[in-house]
C-alpha positions as CSV (number, residue, x, y, z in Angstrom):
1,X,158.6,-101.3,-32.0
2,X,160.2,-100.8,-28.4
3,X,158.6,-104.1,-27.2
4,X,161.0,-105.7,-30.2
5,X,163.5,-108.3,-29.0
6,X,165.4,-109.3,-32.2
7,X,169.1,-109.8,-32.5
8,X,170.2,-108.6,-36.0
9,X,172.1,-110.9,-38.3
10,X,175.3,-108.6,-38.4
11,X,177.1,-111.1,-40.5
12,X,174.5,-109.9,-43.2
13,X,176.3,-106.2,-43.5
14,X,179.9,-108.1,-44.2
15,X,179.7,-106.9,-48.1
16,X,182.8,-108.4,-50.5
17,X,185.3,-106.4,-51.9
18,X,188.0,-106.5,-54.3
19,X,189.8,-103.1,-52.9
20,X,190.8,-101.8,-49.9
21,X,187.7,-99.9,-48.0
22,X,188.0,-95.9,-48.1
23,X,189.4,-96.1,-43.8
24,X,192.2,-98.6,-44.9
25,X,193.4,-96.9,-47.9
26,X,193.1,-93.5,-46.1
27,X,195.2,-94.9,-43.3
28,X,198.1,-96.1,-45.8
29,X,197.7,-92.4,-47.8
30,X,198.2,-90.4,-44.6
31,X,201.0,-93.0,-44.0
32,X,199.6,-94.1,-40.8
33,X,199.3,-97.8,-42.3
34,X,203.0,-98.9,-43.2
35,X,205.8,-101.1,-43.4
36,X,206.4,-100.8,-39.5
37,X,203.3,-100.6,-38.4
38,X,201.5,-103.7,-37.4
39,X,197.5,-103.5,-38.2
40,X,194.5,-105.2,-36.7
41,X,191.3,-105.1,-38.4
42,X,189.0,-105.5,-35.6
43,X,185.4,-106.9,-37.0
44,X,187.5,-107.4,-40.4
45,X,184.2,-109.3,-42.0
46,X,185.2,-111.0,-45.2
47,X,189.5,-110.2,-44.8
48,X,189.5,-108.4,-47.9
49,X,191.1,-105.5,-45.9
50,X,193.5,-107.7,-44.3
51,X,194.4,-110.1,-47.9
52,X,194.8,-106.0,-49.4
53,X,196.8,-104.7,-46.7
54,X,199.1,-107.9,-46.6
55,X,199.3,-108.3,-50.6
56,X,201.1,-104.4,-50.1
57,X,203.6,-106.2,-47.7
58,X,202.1,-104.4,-44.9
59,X,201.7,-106.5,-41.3
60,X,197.7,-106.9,-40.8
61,X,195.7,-109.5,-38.8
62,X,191.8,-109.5,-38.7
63,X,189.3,-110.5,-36.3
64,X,185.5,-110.9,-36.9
65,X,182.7,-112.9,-34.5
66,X,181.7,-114.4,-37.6
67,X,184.1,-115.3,-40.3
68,X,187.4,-115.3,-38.1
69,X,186.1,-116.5,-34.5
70,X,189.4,-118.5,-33.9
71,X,191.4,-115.3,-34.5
72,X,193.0,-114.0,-30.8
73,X,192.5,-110.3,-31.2
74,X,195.9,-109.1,-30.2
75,X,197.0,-105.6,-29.5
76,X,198.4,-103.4,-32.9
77,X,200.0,-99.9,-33.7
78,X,196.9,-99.6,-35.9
79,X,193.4,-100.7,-35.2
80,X,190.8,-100.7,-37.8
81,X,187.7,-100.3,-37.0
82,X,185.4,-100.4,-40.3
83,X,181.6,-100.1,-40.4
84,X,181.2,-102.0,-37.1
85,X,179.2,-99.3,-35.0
86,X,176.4,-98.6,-37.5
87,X,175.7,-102.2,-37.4
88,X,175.4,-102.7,-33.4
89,X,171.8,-102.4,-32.6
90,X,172.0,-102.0,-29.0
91,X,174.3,-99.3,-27.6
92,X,175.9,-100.6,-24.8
93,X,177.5,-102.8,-26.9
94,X,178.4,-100.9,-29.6
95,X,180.1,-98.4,-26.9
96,X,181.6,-101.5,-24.9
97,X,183.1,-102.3,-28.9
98,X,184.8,-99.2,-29.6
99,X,186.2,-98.9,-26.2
100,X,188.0,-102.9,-26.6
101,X,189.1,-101.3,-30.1
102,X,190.5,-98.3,-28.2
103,X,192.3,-101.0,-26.1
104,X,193.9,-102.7,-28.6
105,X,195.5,-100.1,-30.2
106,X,199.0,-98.8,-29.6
107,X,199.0,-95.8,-31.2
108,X,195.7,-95.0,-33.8
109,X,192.2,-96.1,-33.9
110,X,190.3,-95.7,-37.0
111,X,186.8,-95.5,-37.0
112,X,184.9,-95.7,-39.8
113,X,181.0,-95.9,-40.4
114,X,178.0,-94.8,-42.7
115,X,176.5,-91.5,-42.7
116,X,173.5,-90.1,-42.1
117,X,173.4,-89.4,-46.2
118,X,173.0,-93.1,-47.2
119,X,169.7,-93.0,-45.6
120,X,167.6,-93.3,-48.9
121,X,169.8,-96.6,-49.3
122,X,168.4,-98.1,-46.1
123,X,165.2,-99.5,-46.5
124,X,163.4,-100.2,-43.4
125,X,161.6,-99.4,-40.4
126,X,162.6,-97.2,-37.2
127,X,163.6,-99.4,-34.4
128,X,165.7,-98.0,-31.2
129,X,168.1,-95.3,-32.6
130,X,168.6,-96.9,-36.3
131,X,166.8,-98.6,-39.2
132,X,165.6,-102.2,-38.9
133,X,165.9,-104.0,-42.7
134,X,163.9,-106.5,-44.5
135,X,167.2,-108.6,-44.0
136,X,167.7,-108.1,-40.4
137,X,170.1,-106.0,-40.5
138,X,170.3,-102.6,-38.3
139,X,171.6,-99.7,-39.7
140,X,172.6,-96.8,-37.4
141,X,173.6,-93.8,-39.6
142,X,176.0,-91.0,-38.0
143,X,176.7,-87.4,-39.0
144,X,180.2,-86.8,-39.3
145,X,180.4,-84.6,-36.4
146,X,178.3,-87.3,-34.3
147,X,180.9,-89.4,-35.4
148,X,183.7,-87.8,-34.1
149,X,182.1,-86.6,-30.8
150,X,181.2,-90.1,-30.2
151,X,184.7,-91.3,-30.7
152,X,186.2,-88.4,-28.8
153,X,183.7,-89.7,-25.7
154,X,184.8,-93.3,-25.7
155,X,188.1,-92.7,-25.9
156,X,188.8,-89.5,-23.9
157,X,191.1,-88.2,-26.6
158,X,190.7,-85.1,-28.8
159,X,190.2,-86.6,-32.4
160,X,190.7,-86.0,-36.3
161,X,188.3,-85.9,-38.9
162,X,190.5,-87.6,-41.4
163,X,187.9,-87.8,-44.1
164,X,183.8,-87.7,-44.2
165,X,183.0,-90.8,-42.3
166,X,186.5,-91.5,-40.8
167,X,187.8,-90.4,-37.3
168,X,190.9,-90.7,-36.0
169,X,192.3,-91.4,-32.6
170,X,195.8,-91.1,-31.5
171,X,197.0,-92.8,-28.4
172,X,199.9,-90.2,-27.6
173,X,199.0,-86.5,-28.4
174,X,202.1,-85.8,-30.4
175,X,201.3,-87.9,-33.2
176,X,197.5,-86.4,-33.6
177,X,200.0,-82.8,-34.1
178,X,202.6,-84.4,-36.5
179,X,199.8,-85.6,-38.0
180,X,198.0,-82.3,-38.7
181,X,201.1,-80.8,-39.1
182,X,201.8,-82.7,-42.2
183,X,198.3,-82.0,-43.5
184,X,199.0,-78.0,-42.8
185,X,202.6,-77.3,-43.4
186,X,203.9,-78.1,-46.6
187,X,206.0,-81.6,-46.7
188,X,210.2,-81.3,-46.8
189,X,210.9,-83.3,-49.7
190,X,214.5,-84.1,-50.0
191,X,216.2,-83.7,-53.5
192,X,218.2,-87.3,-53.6
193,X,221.9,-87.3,-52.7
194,X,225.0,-90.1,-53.0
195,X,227.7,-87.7,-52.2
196,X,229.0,-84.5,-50.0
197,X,228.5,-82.4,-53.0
198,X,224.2,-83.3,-53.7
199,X,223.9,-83.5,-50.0
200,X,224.8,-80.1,-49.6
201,X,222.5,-79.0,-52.7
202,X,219.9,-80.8,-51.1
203,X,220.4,-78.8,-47.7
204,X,220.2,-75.3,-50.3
205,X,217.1,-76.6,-51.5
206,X,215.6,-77.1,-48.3
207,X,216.8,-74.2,-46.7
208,X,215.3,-72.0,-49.5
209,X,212.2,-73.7,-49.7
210,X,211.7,-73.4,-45.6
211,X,213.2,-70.3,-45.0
212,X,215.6,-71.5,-42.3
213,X,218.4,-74.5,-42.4
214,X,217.5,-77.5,-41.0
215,X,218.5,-79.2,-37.9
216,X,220.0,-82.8,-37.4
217,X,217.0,-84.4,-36.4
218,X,215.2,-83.0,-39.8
219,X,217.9,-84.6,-42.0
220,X,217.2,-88.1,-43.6
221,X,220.1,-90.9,-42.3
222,X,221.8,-91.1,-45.4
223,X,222.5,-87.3,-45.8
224,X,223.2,-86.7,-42.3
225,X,226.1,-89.2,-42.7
226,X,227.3,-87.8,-45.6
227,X,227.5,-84.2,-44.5
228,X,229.3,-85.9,-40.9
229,X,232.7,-84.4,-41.6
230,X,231.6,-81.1,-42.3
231,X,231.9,-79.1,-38.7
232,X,228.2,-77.8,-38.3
233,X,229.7,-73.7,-39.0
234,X,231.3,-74.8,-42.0
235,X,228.2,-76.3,-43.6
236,X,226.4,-73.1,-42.3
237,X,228.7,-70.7,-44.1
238,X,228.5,-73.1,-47.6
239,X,225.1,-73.0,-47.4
240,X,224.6,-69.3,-46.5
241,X,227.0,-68.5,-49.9
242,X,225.2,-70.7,-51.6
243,X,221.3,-70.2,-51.2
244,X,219.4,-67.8,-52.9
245,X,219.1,-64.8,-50.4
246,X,215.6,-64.0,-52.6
247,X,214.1,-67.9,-52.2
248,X,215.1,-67.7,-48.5
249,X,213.0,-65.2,-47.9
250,X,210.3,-66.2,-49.8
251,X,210.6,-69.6,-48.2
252,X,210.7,-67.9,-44.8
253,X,207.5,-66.0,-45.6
254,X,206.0,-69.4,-46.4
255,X,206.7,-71.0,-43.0
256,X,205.6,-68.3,-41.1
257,X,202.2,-68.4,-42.5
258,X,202.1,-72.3,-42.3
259,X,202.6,-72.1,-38.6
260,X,200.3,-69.2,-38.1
261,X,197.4,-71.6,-40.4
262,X,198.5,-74.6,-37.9
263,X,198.4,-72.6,-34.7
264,X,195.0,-71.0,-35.6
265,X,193.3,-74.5,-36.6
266,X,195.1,-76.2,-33.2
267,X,192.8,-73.9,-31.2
268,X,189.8,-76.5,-32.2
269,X,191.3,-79.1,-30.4
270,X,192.9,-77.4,-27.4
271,X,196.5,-75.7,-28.4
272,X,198.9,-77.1,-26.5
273,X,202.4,-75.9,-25.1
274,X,205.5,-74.6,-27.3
275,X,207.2,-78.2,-26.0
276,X,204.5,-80.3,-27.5
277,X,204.8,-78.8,-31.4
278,X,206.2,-81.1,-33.9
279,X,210.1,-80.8,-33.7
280,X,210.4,-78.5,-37.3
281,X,207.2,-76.6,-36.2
282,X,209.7,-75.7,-32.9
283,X,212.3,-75.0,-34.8
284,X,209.6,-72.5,-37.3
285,X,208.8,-70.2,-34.1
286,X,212.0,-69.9,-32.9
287,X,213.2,-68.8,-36.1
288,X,210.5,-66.8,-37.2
289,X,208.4,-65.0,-34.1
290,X,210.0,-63.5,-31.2
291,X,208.5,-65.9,-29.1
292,X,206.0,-68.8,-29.0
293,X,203.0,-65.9,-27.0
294,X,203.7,-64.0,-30.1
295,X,203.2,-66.6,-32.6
296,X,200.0,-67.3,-30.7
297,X,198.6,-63.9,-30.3
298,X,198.7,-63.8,-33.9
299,X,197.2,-67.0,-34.9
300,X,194.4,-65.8,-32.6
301,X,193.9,-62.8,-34.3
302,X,193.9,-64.3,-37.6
303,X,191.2,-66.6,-36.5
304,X,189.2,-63.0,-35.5
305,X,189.6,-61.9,-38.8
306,X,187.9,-65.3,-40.1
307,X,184.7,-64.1,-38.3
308,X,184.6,-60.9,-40.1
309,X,182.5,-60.8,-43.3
310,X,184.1,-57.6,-44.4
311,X,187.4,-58.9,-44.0
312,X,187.0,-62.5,-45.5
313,X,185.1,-61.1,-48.6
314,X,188.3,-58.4,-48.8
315,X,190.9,-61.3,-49.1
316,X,188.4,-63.4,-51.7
317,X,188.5,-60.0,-53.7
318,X,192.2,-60.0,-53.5
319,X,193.0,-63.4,-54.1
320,X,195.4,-64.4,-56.8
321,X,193.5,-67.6,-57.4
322,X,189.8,-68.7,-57.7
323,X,186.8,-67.4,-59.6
324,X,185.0,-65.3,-57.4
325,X,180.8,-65.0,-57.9
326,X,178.2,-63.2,-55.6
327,X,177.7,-66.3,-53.7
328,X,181.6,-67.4,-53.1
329,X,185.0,-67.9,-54.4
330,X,186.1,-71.4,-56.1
331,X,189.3,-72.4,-55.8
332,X,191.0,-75.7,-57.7
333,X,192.8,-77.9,-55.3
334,X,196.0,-76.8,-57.1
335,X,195.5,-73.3,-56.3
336,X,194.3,-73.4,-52.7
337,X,197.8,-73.5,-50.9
338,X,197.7,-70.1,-52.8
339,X,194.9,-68.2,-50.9
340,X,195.3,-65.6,-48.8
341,X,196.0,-67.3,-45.0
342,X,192.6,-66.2,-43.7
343,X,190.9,-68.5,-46.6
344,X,193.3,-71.2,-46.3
345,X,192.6,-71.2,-42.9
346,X,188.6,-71.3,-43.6
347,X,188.8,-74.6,-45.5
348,X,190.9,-76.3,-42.8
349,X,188.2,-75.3,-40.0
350,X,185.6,-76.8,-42.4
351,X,188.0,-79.9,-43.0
352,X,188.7,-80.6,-39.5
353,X,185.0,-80.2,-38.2
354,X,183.7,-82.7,-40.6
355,X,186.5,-84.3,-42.8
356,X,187.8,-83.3,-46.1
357,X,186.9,-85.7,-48.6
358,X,189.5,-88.1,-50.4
359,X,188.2,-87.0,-53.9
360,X,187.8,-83.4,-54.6
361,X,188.3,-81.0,-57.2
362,X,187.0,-77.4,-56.1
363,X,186.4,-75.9,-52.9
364,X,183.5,-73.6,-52.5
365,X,184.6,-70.9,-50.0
366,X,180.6,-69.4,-49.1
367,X,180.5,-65.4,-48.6
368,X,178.6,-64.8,-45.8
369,X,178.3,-67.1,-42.9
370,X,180.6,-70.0,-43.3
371,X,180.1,-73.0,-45.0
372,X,183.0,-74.9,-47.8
373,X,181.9,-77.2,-50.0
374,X,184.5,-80.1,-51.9
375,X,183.1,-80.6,-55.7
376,X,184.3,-83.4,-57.8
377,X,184.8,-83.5,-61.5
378,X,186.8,-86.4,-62.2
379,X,187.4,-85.0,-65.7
380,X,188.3,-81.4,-65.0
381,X,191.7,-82.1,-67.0
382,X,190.1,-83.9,-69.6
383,X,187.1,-82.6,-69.9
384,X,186.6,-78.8,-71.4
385,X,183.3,-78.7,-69.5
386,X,183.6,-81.3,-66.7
387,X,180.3,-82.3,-65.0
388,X,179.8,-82.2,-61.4
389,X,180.2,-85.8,-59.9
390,X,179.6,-85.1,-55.9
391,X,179.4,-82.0,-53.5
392,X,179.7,-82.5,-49.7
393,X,179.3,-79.2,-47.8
394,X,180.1,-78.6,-44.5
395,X,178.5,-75.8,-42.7
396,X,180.9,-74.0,-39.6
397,X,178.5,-72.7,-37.5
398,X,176.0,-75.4,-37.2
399,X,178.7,-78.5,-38.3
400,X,175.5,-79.8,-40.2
401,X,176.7,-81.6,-43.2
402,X,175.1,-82.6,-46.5
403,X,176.0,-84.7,-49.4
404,X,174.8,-85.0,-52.9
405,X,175.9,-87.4,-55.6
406,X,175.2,-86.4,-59.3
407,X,176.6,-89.7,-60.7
408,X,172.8,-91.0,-62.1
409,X,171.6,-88.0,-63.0
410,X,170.8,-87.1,-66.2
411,X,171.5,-83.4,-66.6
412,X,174.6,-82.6,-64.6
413,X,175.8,-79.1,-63.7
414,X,178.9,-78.4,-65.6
415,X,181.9,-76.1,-65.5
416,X,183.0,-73.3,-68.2
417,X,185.8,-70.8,-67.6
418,X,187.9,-73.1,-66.6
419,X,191.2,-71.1,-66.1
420,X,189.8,-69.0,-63.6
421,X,189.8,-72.0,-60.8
422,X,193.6,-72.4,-61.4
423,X,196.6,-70.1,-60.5
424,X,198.0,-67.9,-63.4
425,X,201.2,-69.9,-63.6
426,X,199.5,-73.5,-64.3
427,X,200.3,-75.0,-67.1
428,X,196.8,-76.2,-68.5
429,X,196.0,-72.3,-67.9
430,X,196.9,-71.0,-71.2
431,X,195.0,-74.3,-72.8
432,X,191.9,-73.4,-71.1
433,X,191.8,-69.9,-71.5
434,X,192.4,-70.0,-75.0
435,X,189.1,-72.1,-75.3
436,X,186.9,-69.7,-73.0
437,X,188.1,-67.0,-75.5
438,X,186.8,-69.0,-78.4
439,X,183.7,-69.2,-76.9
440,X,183.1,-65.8,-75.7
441,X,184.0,-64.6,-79.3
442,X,181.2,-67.1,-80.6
443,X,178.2,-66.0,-78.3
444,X,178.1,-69.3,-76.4
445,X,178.2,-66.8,-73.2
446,X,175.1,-65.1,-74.4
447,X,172.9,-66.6,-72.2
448,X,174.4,-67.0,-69.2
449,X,171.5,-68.9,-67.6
450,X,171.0,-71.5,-69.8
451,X,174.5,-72.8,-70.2
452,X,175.2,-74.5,-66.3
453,X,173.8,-77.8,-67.3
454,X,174.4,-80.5,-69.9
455,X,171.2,-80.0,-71.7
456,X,171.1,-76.2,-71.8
457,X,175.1,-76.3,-73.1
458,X,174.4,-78.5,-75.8
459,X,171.4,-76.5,-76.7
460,X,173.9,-73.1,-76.5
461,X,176.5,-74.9,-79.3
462,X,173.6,-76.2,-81.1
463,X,172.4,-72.4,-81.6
464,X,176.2,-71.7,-82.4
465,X,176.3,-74.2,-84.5
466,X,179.6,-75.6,-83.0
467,X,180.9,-78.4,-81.1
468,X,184.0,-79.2,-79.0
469,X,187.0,-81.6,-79.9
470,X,188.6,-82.1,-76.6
471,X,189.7,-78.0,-76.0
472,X,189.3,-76.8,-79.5
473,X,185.6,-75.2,-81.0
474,X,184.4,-76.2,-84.5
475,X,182.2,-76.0,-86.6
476,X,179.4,-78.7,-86.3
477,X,180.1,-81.3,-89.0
478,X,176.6,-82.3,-88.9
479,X,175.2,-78.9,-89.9
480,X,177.8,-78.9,-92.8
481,X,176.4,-81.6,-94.2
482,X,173.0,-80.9,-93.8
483,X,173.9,-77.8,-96.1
C-alpha cells in the first residue's frame, strides 16, 4: 500500500463519553489538574473532557480541527493531549502536533494514546507505520516505553510514565521531582488545627511521623500563623518534650529509606544536584546522612543490590509481607510500602519504565530476572476468592510490556489464602485467615492443582460438599436436601 494517498477521516476516532478519559482523571488524581491550574484540551474531540473538567469547577478550554475549529488554542498550565498521535497517519505531522502541544503548555503536557495491546481491536490493513480501518481511520499503536521515548524526543525533557499509556512532561524540572517525590515519599498529612494548642499537636504528629521537625515553608498557612508568637526555640523545646522519643525514631528510620528509594529511582532520569531536591527531600538529607555524596553513594549501592539475584530473593524471604512462591513474591497494594527497600525500589523501576496502572490490586515481584506485574481483582475485599480481572507486566531488562484482560473469559484464575498478600496487622487479616483455616481443615487444599480457576474451585467444594457465604464455609444446602 506505499503508493496509497488517502487522508483518514480522524473526526471518525472522536468516541462519546460520559466520564472523564483515564489522562484527565489521572491528571486531577496526581493533582496536577486543579483549581489553579488552567487546562487546555488540545484535539479535545467531542468536549466531554472539557464539560467534565469544568462541571468539577476546574478552568478547561478545548480545541479540536473538527468539532471546535473556532476555538483559539491559547497557552495553559496544563495541556492535554488525548489519543491524538495514534490517529495522525503521517508522521511529520503527528511530530509537528505534539511539539505545538509542548508549546502551549506552561508547565505539563500529557500525552495519552493507545497501546500496542489493543491491536486485536483494530481491524484493518497495514498501511505506513499503523493500521488502515474499514472506516478510514488510522490507528498507530505505541508501546509504553515508545511512548515515552517519543515524547522525551519532541520535547527535549526527561519524562514520567504516569500510568500505562500516559506520559508526562514537565516544563521546569523541579516539578517532574516534586512530582515523583510525592509518588515515593510518603505524603505529610496535617492533623487539622484552630488554635496554638492543636497546632502544636499537629507539629508532634508530623515530627514523629517524619523523623525530624518541620520547617516554615513545610507548614500549611493557617498553622504557621497560629504558631507566629511562639519564638522558633520555644516551639522546638515543646515539641522535643512532647514527641514520642520511640515514634521519632521510627519516623526517622522511615525517611531515610524514602529518600534512599527516591535517590535510587532518580538515577533513571539523570539525578540531579542536592539544590534541585524538593524542599522537605533537602531538609531529609541534611538531617539524616552526613552529606548529600553520602546519601547518594548509598542509593547507588542499593540499586547494586537490586541486580543481585541472591540478594533480592534474600529480602523476598525476609519480608514481613507478601506470599512468596517458587516463581515470585505477591504483595497487596496495602502491604507494599512495607517491603524491604530493595523491593520497594524494584516496583518503582518497573513503574517508572512503563507506568503503574490506575487499578491494581497485587504486584508480582518475579524471582529471577526482573519483571513486576499489577493484578486486579476488583473484589479482593468482597470477594473470598476474587477472580483475576487484568495483569499488565512489565519486564526491566527488555521494557517489553504485555497486557491481558480476563474480563470475558469464562474460567478466571482466582485467589485463596488471602491473608498472606496483606501485612499481619490488617484488619481484614484475621477475617481471611480464619476462612483459609476452614478450608485447609476441610481438604479443599487437597489438590492443589485444580483449585486456581473458577471451574476447578467449584469442582474442589463440590467434592467437599460445601459452599461459601461471603467468608464463612457451609455445608451445601443442596446436598442436604438431596439427602
Amino acid at each position: 500500500m506505499s503508493g496509497l494517498h488517502w487522508e483518514s477521516d480522524r473526526r471518525l476516532t472522536a468516541i462519546g463519553r460520559t466520564t472523564l478519559s483515564v489522562a484527565a482523571r489521572q491528571a486531577v488524581v496526581d493533582g496536577e489538574v486543579n483549581e489553579s491550574a488552567g487546562v487546555l484540551d488540545y484535539g479535545s474531540g467531542r468536549g466531554h473532557d472539557v464539560r467534565g473538567l469544568r462541571e468539577m469547577r476546574f478552568q478547561a478550554q478545548g480545541w479540536d480541527p473538527f468539532y471546535a475549529p473556532n476555538e483559539r488554542p491559547r497557552p495553559a498550565d496544563v495541556v492535554l493531549l488525548t489519543y491524538v498521535l495514534n490517529v495522525i497517519e503521517d508522521s511529520d505531522e503527528r511530530h509537528q502536533t505534539l511539539q505545538r502541544a509542548w508549546e502551549l503548555a506552561e508547565h505539563l503536557l500529557v500525552v495519552t494514546t493507545r497501546l500496542t495491546w489493543d491491536r486485536s481491536k483494530v481491524r484493518g490493513q497495514q498501511y505506513e507505520d499503523g493500521v488502515l480501518t474499514s472506516r478510514r481511520t488510522f490507528q498507530h499503536l505505541f508501546s509504553p516505553a515508545e511512548l515515552r521515548s517519543y515524547v522525551e524526543h519532541a520535547t527535549g525533557v526527561r519524562c514520567v510514565s504516569a500510568a500505562p499509556g500516559i506520559v508526562y512532561a514537565f516544563k521546569n524540572d523541579d516539578a517532574r521531582l516534586r512530582y515523583l517525590a510525592r509518588k515515593i515519599v510518603p505524603d505529610a498529612d496535617w492533623l487539622a488545627s484552630d488554635d496554638t494548642g492543636s497546632a502544636i499537636a499537629a507539629v508532634v504528629d508530623y515530627t514523629e511521623r517524619r523523623g525530624r521537625m518541620p520547617v516554615l515553608e513545610e507548614t500549611p498557612t493557617e498553622m504557621a500563623k497560629l504558631l507566629a508568637h511562639l519564638q522558633p526555640n520555644d516551639l522546638r523545646r515543646i515539641v522535643k518534650k512532647s514527641a514520642d522519643p520511640e515514634k521519632v525514631e521510627a519516623g526517622g528510620r522511615a525517611s531515610t529509606l524514602s529518600t534512599l528509594l527516591f535517590l535510587a529511582v532518580e538515577v533513571f532520569n539523570g539525578r540531579g544536584p542536592y539544590g534541585s531536591l524538593p524542599t522537605s527531600l533537602q531538609l531529609d538529607v541534611k538531617a539524616f546522612f552526613s552529606s548529600y555524596k553520602e546519601a547518594c553513594r548509598r542509593a547507588d549501592r542499593l540499586l547494586l543490590k537490586l541486580r543481585d539475584d541472591s540478594y533480592v530473593r534474600g529480602a523476598m524471604q525476609t519480608s514481613k509481607v507478601g506470599k512468596l512462591t517458587p516463581t515470585a513474591l505477591y504483595v497487596h497494594r496495602r502491604a507494599v510500602e512495607q517491603m524491604p527497600t530493595v523491593l520497594r525500589l524494584y516496583e518503582h523501576c518497573a513503574s517508572i519504565a512503563a507506568g503503574r496502572p490506575p487499578s491494581w490490586t497485587v504486584a508480582k515481584l518475579r524471582h529471577q530476572g526482573r519483571a513486576v506485574s499489577w493484578q486486579d481483582y476488583p473484589e479482593f475485599d468482597a470477594d473470598p476468592h476474587p477472580k483475576l480481572h487484568s495483569s499488565y507486566m512489565v519486564d526491566l531488562t527488555t521494557l517489553k510490556t504485555s497486557f491481558k484482560s480476563y474480563a470475558e473469559a469464562a474460567n478466571r484464575p482466582l485467589l485463596h489464602r488471602k491473608h498472606e498478600f496483606l501485612a499481619l496487622d490488617d484488619p481484614d487479616a484475621p477475617k481471611f485467615r480464619r476462612l483459609t483455616q476452614s478450608e485447609v481443615r476441610t481438604g479443599l487444599y487437597r489438590n492443589p492443582n485444580l483449585i486456581g480457576t473458577e471451574d476447578g474451585w467449584e469442582a474442589e467444594l463440590l467434592r467437599c460438599g460445601r459452599e461459601l457465604r461471603g467468608h464463612r464455609l457451609v455445608h451445601r444446602k443442596d446436598l442436604d436436601q438431596a439427602k
